[in-house]
ROLUMKOL-104080 format. One record per residue (C-alpha): x, y, z; residue number from 1. Coordinates in steps of 0.2 Angstrom, whole numbers, plus 5000, padded with zeros to 4 digits. Last residue first. Layout:
REM ROLUMKOL-104080
X/Y/Z/NUM
...
This chain:
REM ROLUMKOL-104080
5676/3786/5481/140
5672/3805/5483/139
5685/3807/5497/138
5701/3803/5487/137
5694/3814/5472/136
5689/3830/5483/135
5707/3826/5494/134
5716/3827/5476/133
5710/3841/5470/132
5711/3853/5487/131
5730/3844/5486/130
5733/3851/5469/129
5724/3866/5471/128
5734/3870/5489/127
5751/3868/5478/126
5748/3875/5461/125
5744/3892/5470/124
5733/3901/5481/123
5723/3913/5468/122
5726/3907/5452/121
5725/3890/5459/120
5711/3889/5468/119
5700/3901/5457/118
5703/3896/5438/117
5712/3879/5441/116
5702/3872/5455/115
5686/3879/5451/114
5684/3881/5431/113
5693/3866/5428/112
5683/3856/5439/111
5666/3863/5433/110
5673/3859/5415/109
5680/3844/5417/108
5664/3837/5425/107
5653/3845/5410/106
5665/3838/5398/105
5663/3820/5405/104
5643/3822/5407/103
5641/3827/5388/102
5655/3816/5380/101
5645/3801/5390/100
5628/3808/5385/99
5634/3809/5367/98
5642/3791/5367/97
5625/3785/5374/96
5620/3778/5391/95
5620/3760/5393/94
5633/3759/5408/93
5641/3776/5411/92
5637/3781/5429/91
5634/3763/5435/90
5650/3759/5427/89
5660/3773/5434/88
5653/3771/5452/87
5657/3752/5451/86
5664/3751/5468/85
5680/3763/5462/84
5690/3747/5458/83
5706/3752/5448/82
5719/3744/5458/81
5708/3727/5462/80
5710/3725/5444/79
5728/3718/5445/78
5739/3729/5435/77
5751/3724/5419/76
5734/3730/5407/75
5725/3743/5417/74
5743/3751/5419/73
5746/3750/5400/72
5729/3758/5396/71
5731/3771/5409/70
5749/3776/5402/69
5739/3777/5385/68
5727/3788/5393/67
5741/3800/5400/66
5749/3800/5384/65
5735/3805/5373/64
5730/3818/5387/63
5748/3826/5389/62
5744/3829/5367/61
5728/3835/5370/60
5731/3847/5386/59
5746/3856/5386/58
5754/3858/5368/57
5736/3855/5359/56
5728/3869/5368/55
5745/3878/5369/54
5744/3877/5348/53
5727/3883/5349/52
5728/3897/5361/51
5710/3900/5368/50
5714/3910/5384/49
5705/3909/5401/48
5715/3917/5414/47
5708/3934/5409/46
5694/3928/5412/45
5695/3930/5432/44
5701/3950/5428/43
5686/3951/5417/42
5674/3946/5431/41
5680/3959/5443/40
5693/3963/5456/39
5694/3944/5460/38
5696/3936/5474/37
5678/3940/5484/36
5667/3936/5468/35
5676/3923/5462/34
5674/3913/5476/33
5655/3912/5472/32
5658/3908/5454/31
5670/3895/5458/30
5657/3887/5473/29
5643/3887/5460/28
5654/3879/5446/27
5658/3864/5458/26
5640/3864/5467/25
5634/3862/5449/24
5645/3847/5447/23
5639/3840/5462/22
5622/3841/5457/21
5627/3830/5442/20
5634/3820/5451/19
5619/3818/5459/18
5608/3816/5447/17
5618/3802/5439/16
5619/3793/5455/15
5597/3796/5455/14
5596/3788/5441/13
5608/3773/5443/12
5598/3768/5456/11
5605/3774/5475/10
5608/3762/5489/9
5626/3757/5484/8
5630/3775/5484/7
5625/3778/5503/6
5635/3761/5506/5
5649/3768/5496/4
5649/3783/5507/3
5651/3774/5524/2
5636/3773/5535/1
């Protein structure tokens, strides 16, 4: 049984759920790994900064631009490129603005947290990169 057929079998509630679980996996697995790569928790924080302007530099304003890139794709391409078997719109159908901002932070966090605060930091751009790709590629 393929994983879409496993999806397609769960309500909506139970989807949510597990996501959700994944997500804890995600900052279980960073926190684990941390432990054996780091000397100590401060030396892990240490990669994580709150500079305003490189907060603005390198995440909201490549945001902006990768969203409207996304708009202009979802416009000139067929939909069949952007099918992920309804995951997304299960996920986020009739749920509110707050829940959405909630779940969507949460995932960016737990993925932030691993893949740029362990993987990276510890093996490189390169093996993060494809450890993120392959988790995204196999999760559909």
């Amino acid at each position: 049984m393929s994983q879409r057929d496993i999806i397609a079998k769960l309500t909506d509630q139970e989807l949510r759920k597990q996501v959700m679980i994944s997500q804890f996996l995600l900052v279980a697995i960073a926190i684990f790994l941390s432990l054996f790569l780091f000397d100590s928790f401060t030396d892990w924080m240490h990669y994580f900064k709150w500079d305003l302007e490189e907060i603005v530099y390198f995440g909201m304003l490549p945001g902006i631009l990768i969203v409207l890139i996304d708009i202009l794709l979802f416009i000139t391409l067929p939909h069949a490129a952007f099918d992920d078997g309804g995951i997304n719109e299960r996920l986020f159908k009739k749920q509110s603005v707050g829940f959405i901002f909630l779940l969507s932070f949460f995932v960016a966090c737990s993925e932030e947290l691993l893949f740029r605060g362990v993987i990276q930091t510890s093996f490189g751009y390169i093996i993060a990169s494809i450890l993120f790709a392959l988790v995204h590629i196999y999760a559909i």
